[in-house]
C-alpha positions in Angstrom: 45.9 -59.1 -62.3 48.3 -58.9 -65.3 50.8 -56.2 -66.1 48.3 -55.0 -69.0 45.5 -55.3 -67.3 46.7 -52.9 -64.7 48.5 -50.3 -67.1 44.9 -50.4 -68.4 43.3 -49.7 -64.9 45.3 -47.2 -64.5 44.8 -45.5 -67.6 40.9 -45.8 -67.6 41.2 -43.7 -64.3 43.4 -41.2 -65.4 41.4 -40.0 -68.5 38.4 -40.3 -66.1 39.7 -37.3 -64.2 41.5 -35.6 -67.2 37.6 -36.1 -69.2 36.3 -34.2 -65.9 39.0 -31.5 -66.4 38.1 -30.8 -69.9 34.5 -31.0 -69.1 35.2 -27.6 -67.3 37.0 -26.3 -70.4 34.8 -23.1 -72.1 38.0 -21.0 -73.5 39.0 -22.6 -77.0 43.1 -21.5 -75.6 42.1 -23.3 -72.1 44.6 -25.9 -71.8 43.5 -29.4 -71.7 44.5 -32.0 -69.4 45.5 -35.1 -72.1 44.5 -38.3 -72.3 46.3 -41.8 -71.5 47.3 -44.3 -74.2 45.2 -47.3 -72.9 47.7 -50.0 -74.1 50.2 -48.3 -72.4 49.2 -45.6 -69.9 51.6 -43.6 -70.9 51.0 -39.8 -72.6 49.5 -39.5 -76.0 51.8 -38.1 -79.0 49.9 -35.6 -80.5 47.3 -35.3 -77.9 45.5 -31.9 -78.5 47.0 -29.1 -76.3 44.1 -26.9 -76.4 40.2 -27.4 -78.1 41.0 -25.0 -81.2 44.0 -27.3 -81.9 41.8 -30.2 -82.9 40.3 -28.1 -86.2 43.7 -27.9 -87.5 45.0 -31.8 -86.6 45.3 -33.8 -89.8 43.3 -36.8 -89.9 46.3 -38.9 -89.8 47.0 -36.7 -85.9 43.3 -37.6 -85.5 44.2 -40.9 -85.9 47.0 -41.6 -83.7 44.9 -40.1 -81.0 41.8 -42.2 -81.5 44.1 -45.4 -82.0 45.9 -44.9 -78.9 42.2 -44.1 -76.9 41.0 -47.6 -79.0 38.5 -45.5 -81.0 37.3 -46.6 -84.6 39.4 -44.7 -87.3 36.3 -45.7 -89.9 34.7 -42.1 -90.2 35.2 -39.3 -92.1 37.7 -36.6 -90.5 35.1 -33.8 -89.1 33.0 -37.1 -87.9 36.2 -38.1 -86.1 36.9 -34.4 -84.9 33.6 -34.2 -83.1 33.9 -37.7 -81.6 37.7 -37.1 -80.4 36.1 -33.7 -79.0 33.3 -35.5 -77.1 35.6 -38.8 -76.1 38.4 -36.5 -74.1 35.0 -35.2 -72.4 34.7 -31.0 -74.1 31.4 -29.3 -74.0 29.8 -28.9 -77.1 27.2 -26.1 -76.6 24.9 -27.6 -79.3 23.7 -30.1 -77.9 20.9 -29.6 -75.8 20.9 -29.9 -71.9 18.3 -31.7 -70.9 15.6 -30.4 -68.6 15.4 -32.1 -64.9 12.0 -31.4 -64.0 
């Protein structure tokens, strides 16, 4: 397996675990366990430190976060908000749970 390939890997995994993390999240001022460039697996700049930060990132912030998680940048900024929101894995309480019976 290439270099790349495994940086990759790697990567995938740790925003895995780091989604499962925020999935937990219900506090906007929770602290949220960032994301892993994929390219790279290394931290991403500008990687929201809490949920309420994402409102207030520009869309060029929004950006550099989605590029660096390989996410289309082709939607208008609150479209890419709630994406970014849902990608790094945060509960959004209006969507509907659905039933198990």
């Amino acid at each position: 397996m290439d270099q790349r390939n495994c940086r990759m890997l790697k990567a995938l995994d740790h925003n895995n675990h780091a989604r499962t993390w925020n999935a937990m999240v219900r506090l906007p001022e929770t602290a949220l366990a960032p994301l892993r460039n994929l390219s790279t697996n290394e931290p991403i700049p500008g990687f929201p430190q809490k949920p309420d930060r994402i409102g207030s990132m520009s869309n060029a912030a929004i950006d550099l976060v989605m590029r660096a998680l390989e996410l289309s940048t082709d939607h208008p900024v609150a479209v890419k908000r709630r994406l970014l929101k849902s990608y790094i894995g945060l509960f959004d309480p209006s969507v509907p749970v659905p039933s198990i019976e």
